[in-house]
C-alpha positions in Angstrom: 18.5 -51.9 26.0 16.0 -49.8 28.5 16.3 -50.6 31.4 13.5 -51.4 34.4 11.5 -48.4 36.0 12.6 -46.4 32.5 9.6 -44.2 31.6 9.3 -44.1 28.0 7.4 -40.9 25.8 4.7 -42.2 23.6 6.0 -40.6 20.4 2.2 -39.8 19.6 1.1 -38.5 21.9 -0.2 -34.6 20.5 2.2 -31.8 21.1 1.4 -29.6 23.8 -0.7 -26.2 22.3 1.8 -23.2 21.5 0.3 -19.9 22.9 1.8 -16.9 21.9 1.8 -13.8 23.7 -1.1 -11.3 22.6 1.3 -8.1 22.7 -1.3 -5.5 23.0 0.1 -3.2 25.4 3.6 -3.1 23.0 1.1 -2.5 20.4 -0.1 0.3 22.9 3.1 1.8 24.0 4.0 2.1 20.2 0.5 3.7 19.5 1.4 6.5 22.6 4.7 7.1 20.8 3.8 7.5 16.8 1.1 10.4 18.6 4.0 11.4 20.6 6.2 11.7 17.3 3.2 13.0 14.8 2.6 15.5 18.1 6.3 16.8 18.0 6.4 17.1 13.9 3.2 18.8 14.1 4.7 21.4 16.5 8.1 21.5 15.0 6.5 23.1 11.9 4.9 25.6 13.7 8.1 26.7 15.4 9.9 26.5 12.1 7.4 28.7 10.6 6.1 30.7 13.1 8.7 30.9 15.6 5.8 29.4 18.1 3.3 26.1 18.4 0.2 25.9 16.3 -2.7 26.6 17.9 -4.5 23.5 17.0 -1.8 21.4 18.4 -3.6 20.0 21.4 -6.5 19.2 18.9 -4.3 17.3 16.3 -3.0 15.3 19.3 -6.2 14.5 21.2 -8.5 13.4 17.9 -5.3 11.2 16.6 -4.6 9.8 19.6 -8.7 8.7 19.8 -8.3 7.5 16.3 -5.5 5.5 16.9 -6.8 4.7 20.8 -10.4 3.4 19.2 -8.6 1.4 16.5 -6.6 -0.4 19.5 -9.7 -0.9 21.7 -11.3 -2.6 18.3 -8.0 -4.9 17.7 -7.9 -5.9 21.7 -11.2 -7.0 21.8 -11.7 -9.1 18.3 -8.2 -9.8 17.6 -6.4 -10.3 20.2 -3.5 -12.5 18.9 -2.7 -10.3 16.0 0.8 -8.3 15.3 1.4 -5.7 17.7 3.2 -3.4 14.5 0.8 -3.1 11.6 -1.3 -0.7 13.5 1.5 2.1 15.5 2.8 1.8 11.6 -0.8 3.1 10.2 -0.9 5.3 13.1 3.0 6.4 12.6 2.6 7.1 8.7 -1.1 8.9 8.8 0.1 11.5 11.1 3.2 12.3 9.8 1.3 12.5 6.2 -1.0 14.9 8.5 2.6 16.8 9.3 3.5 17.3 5.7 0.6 18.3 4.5 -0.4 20.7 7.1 3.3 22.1 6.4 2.7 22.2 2.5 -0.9 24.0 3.5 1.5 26.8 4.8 2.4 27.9 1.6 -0.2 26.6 -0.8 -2.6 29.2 -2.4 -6.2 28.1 -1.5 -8.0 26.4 1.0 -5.8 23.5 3.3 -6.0 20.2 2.8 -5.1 18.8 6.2 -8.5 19.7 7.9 -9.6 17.8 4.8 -7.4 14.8 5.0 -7.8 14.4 8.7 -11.6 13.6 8.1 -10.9 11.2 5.7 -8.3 9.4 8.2 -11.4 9.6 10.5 -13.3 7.7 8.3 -10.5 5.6 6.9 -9.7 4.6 11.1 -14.0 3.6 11.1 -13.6 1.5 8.7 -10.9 -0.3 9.7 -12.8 -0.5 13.4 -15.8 -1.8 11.5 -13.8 -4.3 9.6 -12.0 -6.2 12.9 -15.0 -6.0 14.6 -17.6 -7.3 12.0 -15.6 -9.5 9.6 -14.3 -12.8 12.2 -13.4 -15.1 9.7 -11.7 -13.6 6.3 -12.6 -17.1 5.0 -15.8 -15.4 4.6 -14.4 -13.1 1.8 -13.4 -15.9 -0.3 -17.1 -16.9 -0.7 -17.6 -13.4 -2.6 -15.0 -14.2 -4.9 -17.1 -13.3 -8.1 -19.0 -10.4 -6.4 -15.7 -8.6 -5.9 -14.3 -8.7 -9.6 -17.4 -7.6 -10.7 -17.6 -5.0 -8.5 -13.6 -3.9 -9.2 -14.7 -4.1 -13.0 -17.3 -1.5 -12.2 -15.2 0.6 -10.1 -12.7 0.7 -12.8 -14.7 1.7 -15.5 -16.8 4.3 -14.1 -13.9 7.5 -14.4 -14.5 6.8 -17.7 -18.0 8.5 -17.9 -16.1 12.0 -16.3 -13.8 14.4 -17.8 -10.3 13.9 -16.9 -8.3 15.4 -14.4 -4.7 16.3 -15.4 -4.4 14.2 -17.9 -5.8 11.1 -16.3 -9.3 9.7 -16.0 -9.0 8.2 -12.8 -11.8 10.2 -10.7 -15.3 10.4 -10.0 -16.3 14.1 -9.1 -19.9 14.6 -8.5 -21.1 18.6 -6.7 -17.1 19.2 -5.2 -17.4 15.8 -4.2 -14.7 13.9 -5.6 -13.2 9.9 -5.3 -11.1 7.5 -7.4 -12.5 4.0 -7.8 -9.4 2.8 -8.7 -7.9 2.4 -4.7 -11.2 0.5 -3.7 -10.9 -1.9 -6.7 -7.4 -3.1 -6.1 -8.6 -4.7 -2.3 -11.2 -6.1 -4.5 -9.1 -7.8 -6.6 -6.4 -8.8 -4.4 -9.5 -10.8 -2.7 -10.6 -12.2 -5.8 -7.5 -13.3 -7.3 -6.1 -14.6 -4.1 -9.5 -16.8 -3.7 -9.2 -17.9 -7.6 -5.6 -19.2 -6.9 -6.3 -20.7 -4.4 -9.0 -22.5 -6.1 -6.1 -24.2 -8.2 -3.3 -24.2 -5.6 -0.4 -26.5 -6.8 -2.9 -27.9 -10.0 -1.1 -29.1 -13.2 -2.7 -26.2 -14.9 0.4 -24.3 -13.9 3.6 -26.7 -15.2 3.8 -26.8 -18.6 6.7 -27.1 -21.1 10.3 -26.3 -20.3 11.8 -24.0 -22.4 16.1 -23.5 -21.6 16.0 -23.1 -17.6 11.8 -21.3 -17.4 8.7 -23.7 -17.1 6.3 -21.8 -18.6 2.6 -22.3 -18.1 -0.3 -24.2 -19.9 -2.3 -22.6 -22.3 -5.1 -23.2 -20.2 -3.4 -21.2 -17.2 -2.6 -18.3 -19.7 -5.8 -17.0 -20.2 -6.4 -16.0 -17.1 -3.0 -13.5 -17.2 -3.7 -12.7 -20.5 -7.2 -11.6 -19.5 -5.6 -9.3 -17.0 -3.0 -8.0 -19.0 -5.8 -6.8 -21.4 -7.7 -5.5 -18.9 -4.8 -3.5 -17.2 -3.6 -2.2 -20.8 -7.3 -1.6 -21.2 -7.8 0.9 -18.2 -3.8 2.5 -19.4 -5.8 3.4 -22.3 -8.9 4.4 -21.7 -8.1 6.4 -18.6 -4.4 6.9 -19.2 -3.5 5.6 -16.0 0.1 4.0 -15.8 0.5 3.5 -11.7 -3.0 1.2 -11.8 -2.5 -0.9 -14.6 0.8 -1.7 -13.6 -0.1 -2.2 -10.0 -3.1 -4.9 -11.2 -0.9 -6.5 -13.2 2.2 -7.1 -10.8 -0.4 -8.4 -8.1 -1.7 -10.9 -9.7 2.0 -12.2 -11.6 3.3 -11.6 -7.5 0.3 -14.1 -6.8 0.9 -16.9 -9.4 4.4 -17.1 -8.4 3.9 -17.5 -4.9 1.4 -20.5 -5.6 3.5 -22.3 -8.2 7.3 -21.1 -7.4 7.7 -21.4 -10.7 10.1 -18.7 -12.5 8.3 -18.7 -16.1 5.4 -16.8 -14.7 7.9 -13.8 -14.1 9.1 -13.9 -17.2 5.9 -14.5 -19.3 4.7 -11.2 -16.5 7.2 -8.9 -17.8 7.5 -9.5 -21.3 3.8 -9.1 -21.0 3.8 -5.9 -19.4 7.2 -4.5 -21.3 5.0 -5.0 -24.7 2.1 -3.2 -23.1 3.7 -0.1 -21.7 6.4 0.2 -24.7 2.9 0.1 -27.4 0.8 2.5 -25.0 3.9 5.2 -24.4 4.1 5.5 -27.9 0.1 6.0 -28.8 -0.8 7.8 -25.7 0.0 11.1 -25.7 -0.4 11.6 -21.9 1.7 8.7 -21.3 4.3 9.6 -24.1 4.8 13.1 -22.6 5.7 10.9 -18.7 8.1 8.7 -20.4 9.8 12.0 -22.2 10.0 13.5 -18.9 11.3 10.8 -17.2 14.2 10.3 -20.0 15.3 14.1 -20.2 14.0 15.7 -16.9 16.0 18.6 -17.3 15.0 19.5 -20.6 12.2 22.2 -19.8 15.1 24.3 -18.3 17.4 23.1 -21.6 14.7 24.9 -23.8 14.3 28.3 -21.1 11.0 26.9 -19.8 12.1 26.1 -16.2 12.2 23.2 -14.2 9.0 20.8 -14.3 8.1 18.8 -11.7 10.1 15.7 -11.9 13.6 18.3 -12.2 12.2 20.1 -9.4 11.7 16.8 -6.9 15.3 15.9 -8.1 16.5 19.2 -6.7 14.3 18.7 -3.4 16.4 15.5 -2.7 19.4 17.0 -3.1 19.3 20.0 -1.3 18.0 17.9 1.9 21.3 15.7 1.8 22.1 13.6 4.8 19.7 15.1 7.8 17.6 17.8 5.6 17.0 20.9 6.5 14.5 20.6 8.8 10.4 20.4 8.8 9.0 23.9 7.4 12.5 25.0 6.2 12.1 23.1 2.6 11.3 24.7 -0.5 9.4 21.3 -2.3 6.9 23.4 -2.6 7.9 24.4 -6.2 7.4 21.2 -7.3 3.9 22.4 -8.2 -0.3 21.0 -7.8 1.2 17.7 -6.9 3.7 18.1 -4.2 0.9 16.7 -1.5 -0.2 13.9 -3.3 2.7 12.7 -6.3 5.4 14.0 -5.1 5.3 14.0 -0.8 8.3 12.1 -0.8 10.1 15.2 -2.2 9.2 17.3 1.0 10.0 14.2 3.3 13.8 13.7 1.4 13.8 17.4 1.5 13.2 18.5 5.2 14.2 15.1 6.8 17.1 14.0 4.5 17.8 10.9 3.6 17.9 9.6 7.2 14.2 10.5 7.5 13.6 9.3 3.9 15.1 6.0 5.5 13.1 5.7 8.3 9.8 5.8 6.5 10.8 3.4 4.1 11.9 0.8 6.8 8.0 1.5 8.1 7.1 0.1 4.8 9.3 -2.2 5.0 8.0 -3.7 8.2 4.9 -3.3 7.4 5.1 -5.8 4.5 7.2 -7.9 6.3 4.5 -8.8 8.6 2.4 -9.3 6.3 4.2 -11.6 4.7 5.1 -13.2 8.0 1.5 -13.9 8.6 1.3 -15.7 5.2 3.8 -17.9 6.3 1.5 -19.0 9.3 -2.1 -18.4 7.8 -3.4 -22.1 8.0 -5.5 -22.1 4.6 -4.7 -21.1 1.3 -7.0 -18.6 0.6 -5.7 -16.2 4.0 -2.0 -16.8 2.9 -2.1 -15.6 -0.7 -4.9 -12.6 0.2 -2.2 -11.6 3.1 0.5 -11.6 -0.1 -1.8 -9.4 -2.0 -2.4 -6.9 0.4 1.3 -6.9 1.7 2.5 -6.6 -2.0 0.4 -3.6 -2.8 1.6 -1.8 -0.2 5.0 -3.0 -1.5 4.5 -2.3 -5.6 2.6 0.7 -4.8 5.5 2.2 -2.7 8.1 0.9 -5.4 6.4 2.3 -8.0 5.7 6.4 -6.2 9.1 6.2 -4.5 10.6 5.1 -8.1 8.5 7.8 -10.3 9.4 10.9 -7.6 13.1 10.3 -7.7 13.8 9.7 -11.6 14.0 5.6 -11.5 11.1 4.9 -13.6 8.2 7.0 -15.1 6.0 8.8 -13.1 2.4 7.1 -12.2 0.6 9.9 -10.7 -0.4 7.2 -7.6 -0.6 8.2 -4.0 1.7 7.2 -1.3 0.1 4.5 1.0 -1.2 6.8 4.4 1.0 9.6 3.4 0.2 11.3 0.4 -3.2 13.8 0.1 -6.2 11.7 -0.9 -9.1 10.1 0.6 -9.8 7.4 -0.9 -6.4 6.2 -0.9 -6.2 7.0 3.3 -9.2 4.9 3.4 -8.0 2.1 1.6 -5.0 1.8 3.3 -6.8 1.5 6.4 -8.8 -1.0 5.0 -5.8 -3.1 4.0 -4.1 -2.9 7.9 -7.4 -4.6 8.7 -7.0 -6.9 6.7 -3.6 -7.6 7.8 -4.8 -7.8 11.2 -7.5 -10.1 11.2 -4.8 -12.9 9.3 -2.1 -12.2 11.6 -4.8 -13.0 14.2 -5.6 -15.7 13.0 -2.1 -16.9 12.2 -1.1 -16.4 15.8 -4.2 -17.7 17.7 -3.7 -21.2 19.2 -5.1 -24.1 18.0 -5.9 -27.0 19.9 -3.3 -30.3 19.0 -5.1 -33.0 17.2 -3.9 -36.5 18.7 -2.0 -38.6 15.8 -4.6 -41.3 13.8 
């Protein structure tokens, strides 16, 4: 019974608006200390090497900590609810990748590369300024579904028109001037498959017949992973490129799992992708000779020829044990042409151990983390499955470098997201943090409570 003078709560009446704090001065104060951090590494190797501080020290500083200061001026002011971490991550990994390289430049004949690779994180930090501040609404994306596979498609194919380059036909190089399609193409598709799933979200295209414990899917859902499949064991072969092809083709499995939950898609994903790699590693030479290295790594030095690359990263790892033996003290260096880009992990588990080695993979970590926290809280289904794309790119990409450099699986010749030498994957990457931040904006930005019908 309720008694007289009782007030009673209308039980629909619209909850109260939830406003989250916007967190941009943490987001600051964790931008100050990865340039603080980069700052300290970039000296350390000077002191290491030199016994005294690089001269471009102050320099290195001042036009990362404008990068990075630019970048959070741009967030602030168009997204203003988004996660304080994605970008003092980007900021964190870029200039410690500045760090290694600049310490490989110290002991690699020919020109440096850091000078290089700074530019391109110049560019790579525009673009990502452009993107927040231009693109309000990634719903907008979703309406150029079909111009971005069309454009990935052409991306992908072009290498095929130039010579390779060790082995692999993955670049473009035109006058000294030199980029690979390839990390442009896989943002592209990310946005196309996301928006094509969501198309079909929770659609009876994607239950079919129970077989034992697995619902696989319809025929009619098939073709579009079979069309993938062929198109990913198409770009193996043509430009003998394992790391892409396997990257393309976990995506978009990754994706139609998340929208149907559905275990058979993961099955039918890697019994698609086993056949594919097992028939290419057998007719492609360039991929055969990978797989043969990755089996027997020490067998250059067996037959008197030395250690090879993979042998030589092994021996990186271990000599840096626990705490390593410090930044500029390493010897990765002998890994050979692809210790900046292939193999950078080697001279991070080398001169910071595995506790450093541990660090920047709990970076990575958190940085797909919150990507896949602001899935959870993008309202439409497009912005949740294109904020699992990008997060799990980051995620496959790092699995599948971290796994080739230490022996786990083959090697994929793929570059290590903001750390590695490259420009076009620096650029991409930053390109991909925008991305993250314009969903986690609007995952976190308040909306207004709609009163019950």
């Amino acid at each position: 019974m309720i008694n007289a003078g009782t007030t009673v709560k209308r039980t629909d009446d619209p909850a109260p608006a939830v406003h989250l704090p916007r967190r941009r001065g943490i987001e600051l104060a964790l931008i100050v200390v990865a340039v603080l951090l980069s700052v300290c590494g970039y000296c350390g190797v000077g002191l290491a090497r030199h016994g005294a501080v690089p001269p471009g020290a102050a320099g290195y500083g001042a036009g990362l900590g404008v990068l990075a200061l630019l970048a959070h001026l741009a967030v602030r002011l168009r997204a203003p609810y988004a996660d304080p971490l994605p970008l003092p991550i980007g900021v964190l990994l870029n200039g410690l990748g500045l760090v290694l390289i600049y310490r490989l430049d110290l002991e690699t004949p020919g020109g440096p590369a850091a000078p290089a690779q700074l530019v391109w994180s110049a560019l790579g930090v525009a673009l990502f300024t452009v993107t927040v501040l231009l693109l309000r609404d990634h719903r907008l994306l979703q309406r150029h579904a079909r111009g971005c596979v069309v454009a990935a498609l052409l991306l992908l194919t072009l290498p095929i028109l130039f010579p390779p380059v060790n082995g692999a036909r993955i670049w473009i190089r035109v006058a000294g001037f030199s980029i690979q399609p390839g990390e442009f193409a896989k943002v592209l598709l990310a946005v196309f498959f996301a928006a094509y799933l969501a198309s079909d979200q929770g659609g009876p295209a994607f239950a079919g017949r129970r077989v034992w414990r697995l619902r696989l899917p319809t025929g009619r859902a098939l073709g579009p992973i079979l069309t993938v499949w062929l198109v990913s064991v198409g770009v193996l072969v043509l430009e003998r490129d394992l790391g892409t092809s396997l990257l393309f083709f976990g995506l978009f499995v990754v994706l139609l799992y998340v929208v149907t939950g559905r275990t058979g898609w993961i099955a039918v994903g890697l019994l698609l992708a086993a056949l594919g790699a097992v028939a290419v590693g057998m007719l492609e030479p360039h991929v055969h000779d990978r797989v043969e290295d990755w089996l027997h790594p020490f067998a250059s030095i067996e037959a008197g020829r030395g250690p090879g690359q993979l042998a030589q990263s092994l021996f990186a790892f271990a000599a840096g044990g626990v705490l390593g033996t410090g930044l500029g003290l390493g010897h990765s260096v002998l890994v050979g042409f692809a210790v900046k880009s292939d193999f950078i992990l080697a001279t991070a588990g080398e001169e910071l151990g595995l506790a450093g080695l541990s660090a920047i993979f709990i970076l990575y970590g958190l940085l797909v983390e919150r990507g896949y926290r602001a899935a959870l809280a993008t309202p439409d289904a497009f912005g949740r499955l294109l904020a699992v794309g990008v997060s799990s790119i980051i995620a496959l990409q790092v699995f599948v470098i971290a796994g080739g450099v230490t022996g786990l699986i083959p090697l994929t010749g793929m570059a290590m997201p903001f750390l590695a030498q490259g420009g076009s994957s620096v650029v991409t990457n930053w390109a991909m943090a925008a991305l993250l931040i314009r969903l986690s904006d609007s995952a976190r930005r308040p909306r207004e409570p709609q009163a019950a019908p």
